[in-house]
C-alpha positions as MATLAB code, in Angstrom:
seq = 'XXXXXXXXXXXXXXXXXXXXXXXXXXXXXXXXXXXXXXXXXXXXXXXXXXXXXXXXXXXXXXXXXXXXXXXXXXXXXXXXXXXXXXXXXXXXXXXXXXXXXXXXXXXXXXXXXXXXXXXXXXXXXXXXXXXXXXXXXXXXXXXXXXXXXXXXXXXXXXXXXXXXXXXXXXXXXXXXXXXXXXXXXXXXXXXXXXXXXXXXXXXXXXXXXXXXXXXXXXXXXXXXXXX';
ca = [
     119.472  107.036  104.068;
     122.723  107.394  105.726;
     121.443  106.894  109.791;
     121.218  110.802  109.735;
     117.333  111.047  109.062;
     113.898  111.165  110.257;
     111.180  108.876  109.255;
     107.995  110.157  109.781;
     105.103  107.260  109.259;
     101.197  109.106  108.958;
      98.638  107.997  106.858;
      97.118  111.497  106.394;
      98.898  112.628  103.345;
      98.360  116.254  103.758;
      99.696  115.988  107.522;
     102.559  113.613  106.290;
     104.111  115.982  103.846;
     103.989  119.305  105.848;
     105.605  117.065  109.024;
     108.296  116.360  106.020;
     108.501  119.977  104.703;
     108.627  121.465  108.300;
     111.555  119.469  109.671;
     113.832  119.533  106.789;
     113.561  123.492  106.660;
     115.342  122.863  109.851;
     117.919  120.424  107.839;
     117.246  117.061  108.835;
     116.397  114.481  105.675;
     112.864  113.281  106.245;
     112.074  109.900  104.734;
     108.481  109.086  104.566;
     105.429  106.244  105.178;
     101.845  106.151  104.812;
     101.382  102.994  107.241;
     102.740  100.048  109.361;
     104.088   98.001  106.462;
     105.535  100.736  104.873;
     107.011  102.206  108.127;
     108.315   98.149  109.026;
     109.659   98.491  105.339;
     111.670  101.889  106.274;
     112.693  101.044  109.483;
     114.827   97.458  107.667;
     116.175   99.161  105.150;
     117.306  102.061  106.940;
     118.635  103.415  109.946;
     116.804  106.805  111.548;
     117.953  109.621  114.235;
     114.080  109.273  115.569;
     110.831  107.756  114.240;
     107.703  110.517  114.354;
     104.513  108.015  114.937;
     101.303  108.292  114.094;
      98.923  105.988  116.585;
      96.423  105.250  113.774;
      97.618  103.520  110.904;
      95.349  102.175  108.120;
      97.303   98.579  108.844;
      97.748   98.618  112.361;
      98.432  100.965  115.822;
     101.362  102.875  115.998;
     101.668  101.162  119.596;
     101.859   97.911  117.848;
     104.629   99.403  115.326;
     106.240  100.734  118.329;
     106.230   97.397  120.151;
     107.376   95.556  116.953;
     110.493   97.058  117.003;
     111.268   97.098  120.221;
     110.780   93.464  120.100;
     113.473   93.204  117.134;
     115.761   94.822  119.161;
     115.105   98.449  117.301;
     116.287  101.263  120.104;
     115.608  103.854  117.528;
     113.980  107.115  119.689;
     110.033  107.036  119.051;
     107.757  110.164  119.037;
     104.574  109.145  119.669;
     101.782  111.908  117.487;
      98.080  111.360  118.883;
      94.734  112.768  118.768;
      93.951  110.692  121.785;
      95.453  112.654  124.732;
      94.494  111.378  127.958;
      96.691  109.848  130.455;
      96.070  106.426  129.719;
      96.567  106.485  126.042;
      99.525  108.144  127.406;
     100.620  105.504  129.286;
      99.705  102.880  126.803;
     102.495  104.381  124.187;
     104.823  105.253  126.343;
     104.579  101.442  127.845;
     104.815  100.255  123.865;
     108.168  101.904  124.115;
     107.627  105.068  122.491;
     110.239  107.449  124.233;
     107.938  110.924  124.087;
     104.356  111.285  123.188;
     102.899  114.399  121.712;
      98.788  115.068  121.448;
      97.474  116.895  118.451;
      97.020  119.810  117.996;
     100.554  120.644  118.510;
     102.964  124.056  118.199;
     105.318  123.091  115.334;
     107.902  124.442  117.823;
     107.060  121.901  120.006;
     107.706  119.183  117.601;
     110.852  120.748  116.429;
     112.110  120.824  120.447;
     111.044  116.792  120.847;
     112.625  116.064  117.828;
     116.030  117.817  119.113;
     115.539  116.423  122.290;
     115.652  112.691  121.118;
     118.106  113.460  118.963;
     120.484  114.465  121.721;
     119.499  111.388  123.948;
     120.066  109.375  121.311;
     119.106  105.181  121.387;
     118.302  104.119  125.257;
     119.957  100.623  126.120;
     117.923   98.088  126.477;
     117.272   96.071  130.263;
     119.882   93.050  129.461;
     117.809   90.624  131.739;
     113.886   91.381  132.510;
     112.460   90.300  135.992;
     108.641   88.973  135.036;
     107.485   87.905  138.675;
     109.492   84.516  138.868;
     110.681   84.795  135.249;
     113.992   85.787  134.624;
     114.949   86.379  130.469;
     118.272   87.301  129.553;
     117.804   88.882  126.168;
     121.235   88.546  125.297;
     121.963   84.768  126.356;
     118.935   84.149  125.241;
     118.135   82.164  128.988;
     115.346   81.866  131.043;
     115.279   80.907  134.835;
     111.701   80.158  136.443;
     112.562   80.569  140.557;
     115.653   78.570  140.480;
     115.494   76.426  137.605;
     116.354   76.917  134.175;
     114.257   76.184  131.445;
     115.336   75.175  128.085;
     113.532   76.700  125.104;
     113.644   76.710  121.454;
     114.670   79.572  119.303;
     111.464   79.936  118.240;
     110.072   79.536  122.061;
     112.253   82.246  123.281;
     111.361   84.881  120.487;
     107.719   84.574  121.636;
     108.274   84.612  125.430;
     110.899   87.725  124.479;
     107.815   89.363  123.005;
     105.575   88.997  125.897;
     108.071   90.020  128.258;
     108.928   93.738  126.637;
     105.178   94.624  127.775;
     104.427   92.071  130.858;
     100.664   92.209  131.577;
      99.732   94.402  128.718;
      98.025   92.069  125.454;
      99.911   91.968  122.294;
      97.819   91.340  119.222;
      98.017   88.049  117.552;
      98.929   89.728  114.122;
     101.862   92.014  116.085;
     102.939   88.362  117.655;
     103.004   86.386  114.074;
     104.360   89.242  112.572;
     107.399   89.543  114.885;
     107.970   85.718  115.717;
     107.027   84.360  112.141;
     107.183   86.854  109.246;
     103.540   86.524  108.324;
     100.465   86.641  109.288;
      98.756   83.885  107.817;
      96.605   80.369  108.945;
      99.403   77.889  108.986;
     100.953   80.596  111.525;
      98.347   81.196  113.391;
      97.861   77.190  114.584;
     101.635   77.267  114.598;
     101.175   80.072  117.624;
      98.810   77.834  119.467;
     101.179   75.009  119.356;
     103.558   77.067  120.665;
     101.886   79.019  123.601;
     100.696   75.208  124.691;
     104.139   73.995  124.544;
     105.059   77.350  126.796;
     102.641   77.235  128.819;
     103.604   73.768  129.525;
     107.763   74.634  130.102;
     106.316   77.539  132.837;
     104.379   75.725  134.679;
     104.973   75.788  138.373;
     104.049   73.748  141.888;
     101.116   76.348  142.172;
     100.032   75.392  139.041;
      99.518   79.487  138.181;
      99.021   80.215  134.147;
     102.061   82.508  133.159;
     100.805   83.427  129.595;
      97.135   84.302  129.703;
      94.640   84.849  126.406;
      92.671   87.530  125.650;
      90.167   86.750  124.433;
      89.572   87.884  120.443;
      92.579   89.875  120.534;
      96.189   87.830  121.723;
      98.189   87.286  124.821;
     100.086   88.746  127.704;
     102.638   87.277  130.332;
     101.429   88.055  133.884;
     103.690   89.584  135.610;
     101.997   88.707  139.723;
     103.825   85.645  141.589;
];
């Protein structure tokens, strides 16, 4: 793929190959994905004009896709494809960092004019430094300030506060977090994440003694955003 192409990841073959068939009569090269891996797979080999998303995955969300790359620094345009349609589900992909979000059924002219539409906006830039109540991250110098201190964090550290501070106050699953910070998904991972959020947890603490990275319980963690 020459950085010219769409990638369109859906699990539903039937759907998946007449998304294909429909936008390369209009002369784009369609590349595509039945699921999250493959999709992750695509997306590192390969550069793409836009990314058409399914939200349900047999391996994961499309929201957690979506906030995957985001997280790895992916700008790539995202159209978000959903049989979900109200205004919270919405919300909840555009704030994963899907660009647009379209609810099925849907016109194929529709599609077509989204499609173009990214196209022509082409990759947003990213915030350089996010504002997370008293947190400030610098993406690219990699430095956090907590009010007016710095605090010194590993590599490792920083990728997982990074994470958490794309989507402040919304939970990102653990497998999305080990995926993105570690590579895998596995046990010794896993307690390697609790070490970490402990040690975290720790390096934010402040005089009020308020927890900055809170669990959810059975499903992973968010960074409040509140004072």
């Amino acid at each position: 793929m020459d950085g010219h192409g769409l990638l369109v990841i859906e699990d539903h073959a039937e759907s998946r190959r007449l998304l294909a068939r429909v936008l390369r009569a209009e002369g784009w090269s369609v590349e595509e994905a039945a699921g999250f891996a493959e999709g992750v797979a695509a997306l590192e080999a390969a550069r793409f004009l836009v990314v058409i998303l399914d939200w349900m995955l047999p391996d994961g969300t499309g929201t957690d896709l979506c906030r995957l790359l985001r997280r790895r620094g992916d700008l790539t345009p995202v159209l978000m494809l959903t049989a979900r349609g109200g205004v919270g589900d919405r919300v909840e992909g555009l704030d994963a960092g899907a660009d647009d979000y379209l609810a099925k059924p849907f016109a194929v002219a529709e599609l077509l004019a989204r499609t173009r539409a990214l196209i022509r906006r082409g990759p947003r830039p990213e915030q350089p430094v996010a504002q997370v109540g008293p947190l400030a991250i610098d993406f690219a110098a990699r430095t956090v300030r907590l009010h007016d201190r710095d605090v010194v964090l590993t590599a490792r550290e920083f990728d997982l506060l990074a994470l958490l501070a794309r989507s402040p106050d919304r939970p990102i699953a653990r497998s999305t977090i080990l995926e993105a910070v570690w590579g895998e998904d596995s046990p010794g991972a896993a307690q390697s994440l609790q070490v970490l959020i402990a040690r975290l947890r720790r390096k934010l603490e402040t005089k009020e003694g308020s927890e900055r990275i809170e669990t959810r319980r059975g499903f992973g963690y968010a960074l409040r955003s509140g004072p």
